[in-house]
N, C-alpha and C positions, 0 to 999 in steps of 0.2 A: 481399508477397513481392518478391525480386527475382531476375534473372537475369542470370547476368554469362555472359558469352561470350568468347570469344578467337578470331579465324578465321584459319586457317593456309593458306598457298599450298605446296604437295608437289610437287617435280620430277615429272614424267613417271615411273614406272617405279619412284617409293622409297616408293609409296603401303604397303606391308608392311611395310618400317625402320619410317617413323613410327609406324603402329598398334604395333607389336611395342616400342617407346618405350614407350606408354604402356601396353602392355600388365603391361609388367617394374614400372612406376616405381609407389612406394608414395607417394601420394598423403594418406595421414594424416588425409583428408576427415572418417571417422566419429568423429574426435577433437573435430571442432570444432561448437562452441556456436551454433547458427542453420543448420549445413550440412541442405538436406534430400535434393538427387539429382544425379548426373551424370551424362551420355551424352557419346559423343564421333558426331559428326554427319560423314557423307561425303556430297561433295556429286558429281554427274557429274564424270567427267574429262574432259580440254580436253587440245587438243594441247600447249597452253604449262603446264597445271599441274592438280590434280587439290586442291577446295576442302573443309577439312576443318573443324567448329568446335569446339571445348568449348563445353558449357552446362549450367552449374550452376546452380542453384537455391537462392535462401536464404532463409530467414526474416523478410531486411529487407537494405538496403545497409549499417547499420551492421556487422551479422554480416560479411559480405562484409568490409569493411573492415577490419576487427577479425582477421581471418583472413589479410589481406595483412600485417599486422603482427606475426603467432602463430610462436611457435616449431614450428609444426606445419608454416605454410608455409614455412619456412627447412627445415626435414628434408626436404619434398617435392619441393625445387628445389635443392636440394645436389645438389653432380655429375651436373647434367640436359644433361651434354652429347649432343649426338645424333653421329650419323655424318656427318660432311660429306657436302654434297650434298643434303642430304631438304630442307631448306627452302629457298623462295626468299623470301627476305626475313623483317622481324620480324611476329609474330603480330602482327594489330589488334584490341584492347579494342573490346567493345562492351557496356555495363551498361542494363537495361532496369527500371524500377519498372512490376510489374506494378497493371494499373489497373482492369483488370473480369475 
């Protein structure tokens, strides 16, 4: 299996914008070949920002990969603008091969 992540830094205060982002956005996930679960993960808030992840779970990193390249992920990331202001900076990748 593998677990791909993405970790998000949320201004102060737009910590509901963002969830309500992904709450709306059709993600296309149950289309694809290897996907098996997603959560979106909140982590404490901090006076400078509030730490939030995706984490998905798949089959293997090819699946994963294969899905960055899918007309499923081009639908799910089409006009994923957000509100100015919710993010402080770009999300950071994180891909983990599960081992035990």
């Amino acid at each position: 299996m593998y677990i791909a992540m993405n970790r998000f830094q949320i201004a102060p205060g737009r910590e509901e914008d963002f969830l309500e982002v992904w709450r709306k956005r059709d993600s296309h996930l149950n289309e694809v070949p290897g996907f098996k679960q997603f959560k979106m993960l909140q982590g404490a808030s901090q006076d400078e920002h509030t730490v939030f992840i995706s984490h998905s779970v798949w089959e293997s990193e090819a699946a994963f990969r294969a899905w960055t390249q899918s007309e499923a992920f081009r639908k799910a990331h089409a006009g994923a603008k957000s509100p100015e202001g919710i993010y402080l900076g770009r999300p950071k990748f994180e891909g983990y091969e599960v081992v035990l």
